[in-house]
C-alpha positions as CSV (number, residue, x, y, z in Angstrom):
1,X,-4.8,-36.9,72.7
2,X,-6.2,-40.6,73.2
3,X,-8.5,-39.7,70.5
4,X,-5.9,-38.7,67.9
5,X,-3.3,-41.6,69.1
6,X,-6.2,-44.4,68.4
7,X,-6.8,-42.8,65.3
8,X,-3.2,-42.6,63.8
9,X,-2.9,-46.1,64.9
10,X,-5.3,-47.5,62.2
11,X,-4.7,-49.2,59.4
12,X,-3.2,-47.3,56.3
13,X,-6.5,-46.9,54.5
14,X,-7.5,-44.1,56.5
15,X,-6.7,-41.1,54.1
16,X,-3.6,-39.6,54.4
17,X,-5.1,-36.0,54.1
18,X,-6.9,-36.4,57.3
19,X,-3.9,-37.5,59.1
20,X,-2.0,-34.5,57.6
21,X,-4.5,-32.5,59.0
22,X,-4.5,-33.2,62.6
23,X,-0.9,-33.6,62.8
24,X,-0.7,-29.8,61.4
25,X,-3.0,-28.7,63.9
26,X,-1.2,-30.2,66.6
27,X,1.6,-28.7,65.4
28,X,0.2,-25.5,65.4
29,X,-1.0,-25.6,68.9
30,X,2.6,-27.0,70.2
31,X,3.6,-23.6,70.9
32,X,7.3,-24.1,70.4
33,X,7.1,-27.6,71.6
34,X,9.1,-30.1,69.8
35,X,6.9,-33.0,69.6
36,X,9.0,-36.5,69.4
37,X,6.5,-38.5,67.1
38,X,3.3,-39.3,66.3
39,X,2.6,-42.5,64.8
40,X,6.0,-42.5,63.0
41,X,5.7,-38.5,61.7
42,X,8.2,-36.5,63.1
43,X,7.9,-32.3,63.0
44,X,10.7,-29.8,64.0
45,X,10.0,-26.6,64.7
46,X,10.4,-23.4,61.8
47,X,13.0,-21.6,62.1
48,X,10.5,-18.5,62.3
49,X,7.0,-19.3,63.3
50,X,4.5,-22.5,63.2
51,X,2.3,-20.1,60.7
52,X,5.1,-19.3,58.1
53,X,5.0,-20.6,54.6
54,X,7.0,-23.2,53.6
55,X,8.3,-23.1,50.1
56,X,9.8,-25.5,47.8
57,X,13.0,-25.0,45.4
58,X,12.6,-23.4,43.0
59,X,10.0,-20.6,44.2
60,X,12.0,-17.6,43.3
61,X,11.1,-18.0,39.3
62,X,7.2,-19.2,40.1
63,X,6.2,-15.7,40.3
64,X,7.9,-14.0,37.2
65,X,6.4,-17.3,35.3
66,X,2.7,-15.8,36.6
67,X,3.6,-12.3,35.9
68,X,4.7,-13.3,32.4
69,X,2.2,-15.8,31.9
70,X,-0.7,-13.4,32.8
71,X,0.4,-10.7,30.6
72,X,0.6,-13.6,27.7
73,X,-2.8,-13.9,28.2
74,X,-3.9,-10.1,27.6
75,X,-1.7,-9.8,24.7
76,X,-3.4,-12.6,23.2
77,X,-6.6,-11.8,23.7
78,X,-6.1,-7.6,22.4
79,X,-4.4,-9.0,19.3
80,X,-6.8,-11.4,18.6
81,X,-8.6,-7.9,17.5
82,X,-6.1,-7.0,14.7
83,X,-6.2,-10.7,13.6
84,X,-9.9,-11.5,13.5
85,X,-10.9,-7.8,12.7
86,X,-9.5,-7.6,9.4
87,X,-12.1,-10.8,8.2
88,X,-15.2,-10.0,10.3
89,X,-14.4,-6.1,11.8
90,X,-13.8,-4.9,14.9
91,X,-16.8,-4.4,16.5
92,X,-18.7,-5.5,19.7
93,X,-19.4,-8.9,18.5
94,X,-15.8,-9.7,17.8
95,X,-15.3,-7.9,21.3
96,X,-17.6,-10.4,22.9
97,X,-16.3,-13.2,21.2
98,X,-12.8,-12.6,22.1
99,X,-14.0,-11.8,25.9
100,X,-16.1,-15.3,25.8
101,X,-13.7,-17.4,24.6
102,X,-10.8,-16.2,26.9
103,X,-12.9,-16.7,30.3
104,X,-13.7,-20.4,28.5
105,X,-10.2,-21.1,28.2
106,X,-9.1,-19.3,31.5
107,X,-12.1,-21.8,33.3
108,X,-11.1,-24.7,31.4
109,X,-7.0,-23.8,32.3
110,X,-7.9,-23.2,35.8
111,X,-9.7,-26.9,36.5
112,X,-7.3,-28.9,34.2
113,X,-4.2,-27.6,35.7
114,X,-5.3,-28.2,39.1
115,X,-6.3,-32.0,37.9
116,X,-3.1,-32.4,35.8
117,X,-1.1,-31.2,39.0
118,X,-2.3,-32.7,41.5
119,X,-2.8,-36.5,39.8
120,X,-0.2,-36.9,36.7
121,X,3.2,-36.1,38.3
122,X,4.7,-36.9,35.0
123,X,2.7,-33.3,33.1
124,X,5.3,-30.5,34.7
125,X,4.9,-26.9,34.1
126,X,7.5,-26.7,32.0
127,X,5.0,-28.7,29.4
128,X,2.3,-26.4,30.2
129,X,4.2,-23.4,29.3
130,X,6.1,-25.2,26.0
131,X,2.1,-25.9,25.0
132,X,1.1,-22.3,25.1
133,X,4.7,-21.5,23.5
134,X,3.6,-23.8,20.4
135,X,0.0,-22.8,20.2
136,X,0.9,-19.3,19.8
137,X,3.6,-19.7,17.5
138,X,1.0,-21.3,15.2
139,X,-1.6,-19.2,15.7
140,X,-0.3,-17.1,11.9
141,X,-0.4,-20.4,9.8
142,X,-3.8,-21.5,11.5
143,X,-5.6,-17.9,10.8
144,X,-6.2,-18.4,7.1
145,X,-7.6,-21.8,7.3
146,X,-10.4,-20.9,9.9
147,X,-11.7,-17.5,8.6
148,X,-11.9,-19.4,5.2
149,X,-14.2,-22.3,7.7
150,X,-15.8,-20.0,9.6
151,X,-16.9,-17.7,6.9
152,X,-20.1,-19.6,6.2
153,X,-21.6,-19.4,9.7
154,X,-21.8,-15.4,9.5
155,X,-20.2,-12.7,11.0
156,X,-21.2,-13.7,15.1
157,X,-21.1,-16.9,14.8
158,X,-17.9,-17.0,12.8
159,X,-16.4,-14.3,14.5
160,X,-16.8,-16.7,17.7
161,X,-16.0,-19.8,16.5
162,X,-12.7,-18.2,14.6
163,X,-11.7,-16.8,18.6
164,X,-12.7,-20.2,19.8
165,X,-10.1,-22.3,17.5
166,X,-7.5,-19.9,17.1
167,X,-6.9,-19.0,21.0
168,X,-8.5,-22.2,23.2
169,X,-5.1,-24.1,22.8
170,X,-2.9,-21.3,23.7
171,X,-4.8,-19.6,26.1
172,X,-6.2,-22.4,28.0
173,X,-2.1,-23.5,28.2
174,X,-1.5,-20.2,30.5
175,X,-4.8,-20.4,32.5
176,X,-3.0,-23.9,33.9
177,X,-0.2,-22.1,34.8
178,X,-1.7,-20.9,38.0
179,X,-2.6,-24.4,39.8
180,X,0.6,-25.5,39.0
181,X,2.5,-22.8,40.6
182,X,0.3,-22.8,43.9
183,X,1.0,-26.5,43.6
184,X,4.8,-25.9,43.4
185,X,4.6,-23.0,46.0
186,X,3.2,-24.4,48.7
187,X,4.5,-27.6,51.3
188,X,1.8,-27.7,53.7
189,X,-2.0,-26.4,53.7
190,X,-0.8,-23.5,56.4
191,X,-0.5,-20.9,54.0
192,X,-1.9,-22.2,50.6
193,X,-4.6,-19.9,50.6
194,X,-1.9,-16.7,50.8
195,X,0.1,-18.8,47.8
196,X,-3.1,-19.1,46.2
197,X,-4.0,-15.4,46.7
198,X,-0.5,-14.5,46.0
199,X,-0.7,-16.3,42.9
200,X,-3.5,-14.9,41.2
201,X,-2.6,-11.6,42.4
202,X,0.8,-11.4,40.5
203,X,-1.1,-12.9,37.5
204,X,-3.7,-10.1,37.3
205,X,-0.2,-7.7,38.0
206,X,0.8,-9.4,34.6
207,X,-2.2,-8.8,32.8
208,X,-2.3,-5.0,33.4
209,X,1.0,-4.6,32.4
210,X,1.0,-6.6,29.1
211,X,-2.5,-4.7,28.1
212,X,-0.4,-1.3,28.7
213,X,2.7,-3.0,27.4
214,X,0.8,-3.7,23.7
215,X,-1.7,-1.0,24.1
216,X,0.8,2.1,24.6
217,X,4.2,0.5,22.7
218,X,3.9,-2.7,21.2
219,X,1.5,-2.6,18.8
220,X,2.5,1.1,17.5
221,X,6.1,-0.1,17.0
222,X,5.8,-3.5,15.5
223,X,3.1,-5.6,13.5
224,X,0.6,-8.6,15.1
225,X,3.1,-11.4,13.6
226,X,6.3,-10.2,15.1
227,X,4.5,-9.6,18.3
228,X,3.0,-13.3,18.1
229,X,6.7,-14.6,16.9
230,X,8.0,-12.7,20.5
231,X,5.9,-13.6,22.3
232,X,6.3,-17.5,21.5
233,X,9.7,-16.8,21.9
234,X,9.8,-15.7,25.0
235,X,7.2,-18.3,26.3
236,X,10.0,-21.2,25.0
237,X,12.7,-19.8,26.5
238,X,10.4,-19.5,29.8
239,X,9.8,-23.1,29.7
240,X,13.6,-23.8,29.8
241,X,13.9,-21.9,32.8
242,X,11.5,-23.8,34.7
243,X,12.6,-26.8,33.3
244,X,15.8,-26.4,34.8
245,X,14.4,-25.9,37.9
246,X,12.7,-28.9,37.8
247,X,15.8,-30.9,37.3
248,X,16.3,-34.3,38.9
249,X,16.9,-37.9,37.8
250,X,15.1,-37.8,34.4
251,X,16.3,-34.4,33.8
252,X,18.6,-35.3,30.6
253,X,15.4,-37.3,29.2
254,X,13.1,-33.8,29.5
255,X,15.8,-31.6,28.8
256,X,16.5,-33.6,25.0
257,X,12.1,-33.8,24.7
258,X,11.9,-29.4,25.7
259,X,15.1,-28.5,23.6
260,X,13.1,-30.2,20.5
261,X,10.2,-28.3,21.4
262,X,11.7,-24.9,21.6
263,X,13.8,-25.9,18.4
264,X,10.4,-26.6,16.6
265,X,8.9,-23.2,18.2
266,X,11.8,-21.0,16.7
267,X,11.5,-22.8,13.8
268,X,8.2,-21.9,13.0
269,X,8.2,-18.4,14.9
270,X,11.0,-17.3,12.1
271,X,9.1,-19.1,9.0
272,X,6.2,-17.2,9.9
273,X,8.1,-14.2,10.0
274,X,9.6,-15.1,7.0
275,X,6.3,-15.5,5.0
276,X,5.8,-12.8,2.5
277,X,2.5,-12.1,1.2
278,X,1.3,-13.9,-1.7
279,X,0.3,-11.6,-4.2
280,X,-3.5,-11.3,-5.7
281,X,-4.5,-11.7,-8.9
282,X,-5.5,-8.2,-10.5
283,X,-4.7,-6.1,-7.1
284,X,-1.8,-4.5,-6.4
285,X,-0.4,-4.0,-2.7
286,X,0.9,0.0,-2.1
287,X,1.6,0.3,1.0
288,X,0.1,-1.5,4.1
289,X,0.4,0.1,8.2
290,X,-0.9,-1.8,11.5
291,X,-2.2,0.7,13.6
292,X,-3.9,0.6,17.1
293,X,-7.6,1.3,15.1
294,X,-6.9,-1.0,11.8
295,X,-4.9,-2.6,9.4
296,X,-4.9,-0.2,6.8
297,X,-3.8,-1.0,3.3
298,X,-3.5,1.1,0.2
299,X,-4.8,-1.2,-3.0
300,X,-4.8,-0.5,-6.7
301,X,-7.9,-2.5,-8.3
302,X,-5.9,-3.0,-11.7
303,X,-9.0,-4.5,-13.2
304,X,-11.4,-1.5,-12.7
305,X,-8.3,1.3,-12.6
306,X,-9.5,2.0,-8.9
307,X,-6.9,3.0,-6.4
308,X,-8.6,2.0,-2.9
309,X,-7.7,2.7,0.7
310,X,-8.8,-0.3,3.0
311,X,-8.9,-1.1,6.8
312,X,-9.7,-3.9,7.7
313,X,-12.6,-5.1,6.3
314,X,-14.0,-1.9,5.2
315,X,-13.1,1.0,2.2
316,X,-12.9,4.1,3.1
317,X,-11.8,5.6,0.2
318,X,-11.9,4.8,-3.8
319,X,-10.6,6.9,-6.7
320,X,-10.0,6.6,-10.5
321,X,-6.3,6.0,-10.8
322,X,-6.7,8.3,-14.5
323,X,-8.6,11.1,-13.4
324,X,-8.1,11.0,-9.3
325,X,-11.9,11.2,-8.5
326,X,-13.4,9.9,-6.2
327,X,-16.3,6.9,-7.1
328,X,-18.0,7.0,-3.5
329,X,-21.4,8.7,-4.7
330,X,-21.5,9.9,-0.7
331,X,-18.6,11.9,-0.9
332,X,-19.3,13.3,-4.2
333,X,-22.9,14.9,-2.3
334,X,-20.8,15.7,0.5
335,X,-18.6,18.0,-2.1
336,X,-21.8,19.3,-3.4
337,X,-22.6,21.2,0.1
338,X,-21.1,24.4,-0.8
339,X,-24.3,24.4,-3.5
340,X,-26.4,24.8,-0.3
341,X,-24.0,27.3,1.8
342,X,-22.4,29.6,-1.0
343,X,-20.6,32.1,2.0
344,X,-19.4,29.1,3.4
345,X,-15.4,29.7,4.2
346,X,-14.6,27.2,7.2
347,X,-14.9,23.6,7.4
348,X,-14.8,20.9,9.7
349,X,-14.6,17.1,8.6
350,X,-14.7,14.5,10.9
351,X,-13.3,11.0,9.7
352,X,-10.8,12.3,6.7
353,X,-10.2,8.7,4.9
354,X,-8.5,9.4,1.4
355,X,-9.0,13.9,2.0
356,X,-11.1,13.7,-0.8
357,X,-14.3,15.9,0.9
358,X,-11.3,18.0,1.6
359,X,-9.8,18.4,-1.4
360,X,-13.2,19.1,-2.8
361,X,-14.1,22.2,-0.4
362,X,-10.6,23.5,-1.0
363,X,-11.6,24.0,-4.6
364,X,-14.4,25.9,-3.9
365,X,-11.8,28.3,-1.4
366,X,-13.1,26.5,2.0
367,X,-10.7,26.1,4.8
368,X,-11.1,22.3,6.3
369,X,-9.7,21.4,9.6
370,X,-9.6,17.5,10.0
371,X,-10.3,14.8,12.6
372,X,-8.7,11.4,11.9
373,X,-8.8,9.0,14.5
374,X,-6.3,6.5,12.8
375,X,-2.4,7.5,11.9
376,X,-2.1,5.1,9.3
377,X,-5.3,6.0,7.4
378,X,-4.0,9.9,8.0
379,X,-0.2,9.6,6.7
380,X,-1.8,6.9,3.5
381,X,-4.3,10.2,2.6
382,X,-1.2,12.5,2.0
383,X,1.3,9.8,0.7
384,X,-1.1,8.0,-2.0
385,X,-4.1,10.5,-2.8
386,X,-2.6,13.6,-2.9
387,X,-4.4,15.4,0.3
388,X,-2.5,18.3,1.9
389,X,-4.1,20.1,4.7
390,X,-5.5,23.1,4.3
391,X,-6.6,24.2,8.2
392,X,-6.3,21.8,11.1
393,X,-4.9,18.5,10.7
394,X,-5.8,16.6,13.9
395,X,-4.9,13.2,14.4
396,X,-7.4,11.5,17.7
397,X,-10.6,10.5,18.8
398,X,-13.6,13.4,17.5
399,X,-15.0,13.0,20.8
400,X,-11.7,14.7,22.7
401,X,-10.3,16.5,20.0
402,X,-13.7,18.8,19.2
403,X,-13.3,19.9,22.8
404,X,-10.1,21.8,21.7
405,X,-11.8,23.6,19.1
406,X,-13.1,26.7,19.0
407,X,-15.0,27.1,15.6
408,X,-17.2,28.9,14.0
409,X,-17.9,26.4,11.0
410,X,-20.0,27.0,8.0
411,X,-20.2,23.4,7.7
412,X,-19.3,20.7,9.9
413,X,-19.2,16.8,7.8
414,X,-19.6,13.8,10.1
415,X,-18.0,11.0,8.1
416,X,-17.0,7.9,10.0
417,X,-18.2,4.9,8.6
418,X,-16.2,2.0,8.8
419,X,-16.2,-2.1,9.0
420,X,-20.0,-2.3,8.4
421,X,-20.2,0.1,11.2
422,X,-20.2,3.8,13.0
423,X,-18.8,4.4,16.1
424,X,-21.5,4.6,17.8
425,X,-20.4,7.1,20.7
426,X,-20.2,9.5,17.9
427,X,-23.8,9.3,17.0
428,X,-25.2,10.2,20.2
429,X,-27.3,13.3,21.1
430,X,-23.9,14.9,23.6
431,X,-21.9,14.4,20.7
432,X,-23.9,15.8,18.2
433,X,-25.1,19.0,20.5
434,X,-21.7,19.7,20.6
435,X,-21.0,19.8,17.1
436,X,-24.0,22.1,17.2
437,X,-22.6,24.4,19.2
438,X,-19.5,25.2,16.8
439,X,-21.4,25.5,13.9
440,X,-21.9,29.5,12.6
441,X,-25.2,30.6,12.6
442,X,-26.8,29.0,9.3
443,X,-23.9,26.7,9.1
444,X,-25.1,22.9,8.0
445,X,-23.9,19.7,9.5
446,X,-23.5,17.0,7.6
447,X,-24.0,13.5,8.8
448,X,-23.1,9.9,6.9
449,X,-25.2,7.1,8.3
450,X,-25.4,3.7,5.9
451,X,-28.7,1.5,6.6
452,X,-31.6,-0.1,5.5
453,X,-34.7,1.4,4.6
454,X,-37.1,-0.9,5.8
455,X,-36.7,-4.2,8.1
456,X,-34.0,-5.4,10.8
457,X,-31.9,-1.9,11.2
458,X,-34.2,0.9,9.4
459,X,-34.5,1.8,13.3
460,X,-31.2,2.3,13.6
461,X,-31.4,5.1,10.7
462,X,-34.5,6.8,12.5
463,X,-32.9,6.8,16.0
464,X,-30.4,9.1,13.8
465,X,-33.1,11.5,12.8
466,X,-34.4,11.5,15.8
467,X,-31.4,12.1,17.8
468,X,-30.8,15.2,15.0
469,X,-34.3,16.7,15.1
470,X,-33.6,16.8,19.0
471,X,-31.1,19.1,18.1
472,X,-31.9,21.7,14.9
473,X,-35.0,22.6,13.8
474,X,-34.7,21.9,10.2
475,X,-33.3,18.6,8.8
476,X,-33.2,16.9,5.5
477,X,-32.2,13.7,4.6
478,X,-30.5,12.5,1.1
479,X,-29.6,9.0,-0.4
480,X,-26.6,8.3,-2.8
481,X,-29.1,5.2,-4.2
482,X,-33.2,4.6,-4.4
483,X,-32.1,1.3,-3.1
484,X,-32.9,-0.7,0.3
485,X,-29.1,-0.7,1.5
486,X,-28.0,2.8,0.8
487,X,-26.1,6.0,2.2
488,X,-28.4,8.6,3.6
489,X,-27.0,12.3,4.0
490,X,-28.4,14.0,6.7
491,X,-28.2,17.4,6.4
492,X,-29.2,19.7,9.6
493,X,-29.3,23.2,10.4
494,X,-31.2,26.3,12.5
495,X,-31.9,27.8,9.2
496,X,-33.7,26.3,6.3
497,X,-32.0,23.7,3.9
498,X,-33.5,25.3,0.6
499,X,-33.3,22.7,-2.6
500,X,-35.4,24.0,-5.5
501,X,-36.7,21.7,-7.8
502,X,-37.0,24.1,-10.9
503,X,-33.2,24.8,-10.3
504,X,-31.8,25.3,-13.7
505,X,-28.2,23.2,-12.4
506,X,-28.9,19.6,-12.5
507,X,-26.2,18.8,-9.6
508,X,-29.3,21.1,-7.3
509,X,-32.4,18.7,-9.0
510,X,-30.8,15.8,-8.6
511,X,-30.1,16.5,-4.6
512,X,-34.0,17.6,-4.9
513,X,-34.6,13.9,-6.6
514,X,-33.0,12.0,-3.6
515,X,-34.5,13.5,-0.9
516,X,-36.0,11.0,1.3
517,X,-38.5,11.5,3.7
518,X,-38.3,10.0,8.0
519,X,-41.1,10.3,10.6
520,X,-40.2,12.8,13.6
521,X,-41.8,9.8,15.4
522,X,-40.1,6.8,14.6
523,X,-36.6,5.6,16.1
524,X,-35.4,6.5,19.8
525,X,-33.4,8.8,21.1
526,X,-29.5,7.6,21.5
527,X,-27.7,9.2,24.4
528,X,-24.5,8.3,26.1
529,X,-26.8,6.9,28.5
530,X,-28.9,4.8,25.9
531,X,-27.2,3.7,23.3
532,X,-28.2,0.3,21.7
533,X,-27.2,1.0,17.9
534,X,-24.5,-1.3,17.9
535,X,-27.2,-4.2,18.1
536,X,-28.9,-2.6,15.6
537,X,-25.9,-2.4,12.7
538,X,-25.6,-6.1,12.5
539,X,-27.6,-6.7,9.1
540,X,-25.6,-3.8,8.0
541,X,-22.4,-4.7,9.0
542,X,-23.2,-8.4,7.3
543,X,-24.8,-6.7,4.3
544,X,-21.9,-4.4,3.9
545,X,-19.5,-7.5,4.2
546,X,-20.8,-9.0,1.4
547,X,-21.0,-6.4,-1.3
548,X,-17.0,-5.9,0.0
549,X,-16.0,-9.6,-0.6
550,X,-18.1,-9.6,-3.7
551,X,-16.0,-6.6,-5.0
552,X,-12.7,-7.1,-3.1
553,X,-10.5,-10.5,-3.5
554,X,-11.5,-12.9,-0.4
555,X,-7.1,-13.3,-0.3
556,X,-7.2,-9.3,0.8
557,X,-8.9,-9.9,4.0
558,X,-6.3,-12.7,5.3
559,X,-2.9,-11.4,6.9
């Protein structure tokens, strides 16, 4: 006790923290006492125990602002997916780069908010949240701008750097939210580390319930900019709350400064809304749907009479406009497989796009069942290119859905290319065994897989022969072009795959003419346990990129 008296008793320059300190302790070791003063500080006993948190006015709306704020932060971060996706796809590396810059922001948000708190009184969290507010709200006028920058730098390094300047401000904004409430929360270092814990705990709360909240009913019901324009909104009128609660002396003063804020946010929140798309020269905009897989678009090309369905940044179907064909060679040898199976009658295709494999095996009597993993892409197929189901028509993931089915199929077609890119999940050897097993005996499967034939990515297309040969013992492989970027047709079965080069019908010698030849050796095996083939699709996915923008106005990628 003479210890701790001589200490209190020095001068002012001993730091006030320390003093704090031993002057809780001593509290906290009174026991009930009442202790008169020490060195001018005077305690009282709580009203419940020494232990107990002490909270400031105002807690009651700090832990709805972290359960709000921490869903913000998921919902940004998901629909930074239908934003960037349509410019670069959605693959892994827009994945990683949304993932990256979001624990950037959250560690940059977590040290500046408890800097800001603890040594610039005059920053509140009212700010802080009015910040995020604005940075989200501008997030649909800033979009265009930075894919159009970014472009150059390629499709992971632009895919990054887009994430990086379209969500830092924003997300960064929300991260700070958390020092500032445990700031707020707590009076005394007792129970800072249960505020703390409490804190973060609520926060994460948030976060699971925005990513179910967009996930399961957001996103199905409304598009990314009204979501965006809500979410602003709400984050405004957030800041108001809190402001109030903040109110003191200068409160008119902060109250004037936040109204003009918010004013500002709505403002641009309902002019964004507002926008209409501008139209582009020599396309014409059908019909457009924001699904949880895509942002699919129907598109007449008026200057080559092409009718096209896109989503995202990939096209998935293409027909004359005069003469509804289609003008994607791979689906045109895909509607040649009857050629190769003439007692073919059942049909499976996996990955419908415009129906046009469909349509093609229903005129030659074939009954298709469908898999389409994307609602949009399935209701544009019947509403602009004339498909109408002629077995099965089953909207959800191939991976479930084939489950459900009981088969036998004649032929089975495996088309899901998209965005530079196949899911990979439906390439491995599990998925493909069981497409096996529903195949009739003799039936054929029929896989799409776009690559390279030599350098960065040819392995990709041999881990897919090898993964097949695995599987049946007789395979054959087709391209649409003798080019190095091309579409090669596997084609496997447990009986022979008979193409005869003296065929009097040309559709049979020209099959015969692409046939392409793979090692048994080369590539690697791709399981659900070892699957790298989205590392090896990035050439393609760039290559594929390029031949779209070159054919597709650069004004069509940007929402």
């Amino acid at each position: 006790m003479h210890q701790m008296q001589q200490m209190l008793r020095k001068p002012f320059g001993v730091h006030r923290y320390l003093t704090e300190s031993i002057a809780s302790h001593w509290l906290i070791h009174a026991k009930g006492r009442r202790v008169k003063s020490v060195s001018g500080l005077t305690f009282h006993r709580s009203a419940t125990t020494p232990q107990s948190l002490r909270m400031k006015r105002g807690t009651p709306v700090l832990y709805p602002t972290v359960t709000i704020t921490g869903a913000a932060v998921m919902i940004l971060e998901l629909l930074g997916t239908r934003i960037i996706g349509p410019f670069y796809g959605v693959s892994l590396y827009v994945w990683a780069s949304l993932i990256a810059v979001t624990l950037i922001a959250l560690a940059i948000g977590y040290f500046l908010g408890g800097y800001l708190a603890d040594r610039v009184p005059a920053m509140r969290l009212s700010h802080v949240i009015l910040s995020a507010a604005l940075g989200t709200a501008v997030i649909p006028f800033l979009t265009g701008p930075i894919l159009r920058l970014t472009d150059p730098l390629g499709l992971r390094a632009g895919a990054f750097a887009s994430a990086l300047l379209l969500f830092t401000l924003p997300l960064t904004a929300l991260a700070m939210v958390g020092p500032y409430v445990i700031k707020r929360a707590t009076r005394d270092l007792n129970g800072v580390g249960t505020v703390a814990g409490s804190v973060y705990a609520v926060s994460t709360v948030g976060s699971v319930a925005g990513t179910l909240l967009l996930g399961f009913f957001l996103l199905p019901l409304f598009g990314t900019r009204m979501i965006l324009a809500a979410l602003s909104l709400l984050l405004a009128g957030l800041a108001l709350v809190v402001l109030w609660q903040e109110r003191s002396a200068g409160m008119k003063a902060r109250l004037a400064g936040s109204l003009t804020a918010a004013v500002a946010i709505t403002m641009l929140t309902t002019s964004g809304l507002a926008a209409s798309h501008k139209p582009v020269k020599g396309f014409t905009l059908q019909s457009e749907a924001e699904s949880l897989y895509g942002w699919v678009r129907v598109v007449d090309d008026e200057r080559r009479g092409f009718r096209l369905m896109l989503s995202d940044a990939s096209t998935i179907s293409a027909v004359e406009i005069k003469s509804d064909r289609s003008v994607l060679g791979y689906q045109q040898v895909l509607g040649l497989l009857p050629l190769l199976r003439p007692e073919a009658n059942q049909a499976l295709l996996i990955g419908l796009g415009g129906g046009h494999v469909a349509r093609d095996l229903k005129s030659k009597s074939i009954v298709t069942d469908t898999i389409e993993i994307d609602p949009a892409v399935a209701d544009a197929a019947q509403k602009f290119f004339h498909f109408t189901p002629t077995g099965h028509f089953i909207v959800g993931d191939a991976r479930y859905e084939i489950k459900q089915l009981d088969g036998p199929y004649d032929l089975i077609i495996h088309d899901c290319f998209t965005g530079g890119t196949e899911p990979t999940h439906l390439l491995t050897q599990e998925m493909l065994g069981e497409l096996h097993s529903l195949l009739s005996k003799g039936g054929i499967l029929a896989l799409n897989y776009v690559g390279f034939m030599t350098g960065e990515g040819s392995d990709a297309v041999a881990a897919v022969h090898r993964t097949l040969k695995s599987l049946f013992p007789h395979l054959r492989v087709l391209i649409t072009e003798k080019a190095e970027f091309t579409d090669f047709i596997f084609l496997a079965s447990e009986q022979p795959i008979l193409l005869n080069a003296s065929s009097e019908d040309r559709r049979v010698r020209w099959l015969v003419e692409h046939e392409h030849q793979i090692s048994d050796t080369d590539g690697f095996l791709i399981t659900d346990d070892y699957n790298p083939m989205e590392s090896r699709q990035v050439r393609k996915s760039e290559a594929y990129r390029k031949l779209f923008l070159d054919r597709i106005a650069f004004e069509l990628l940007l929402r």
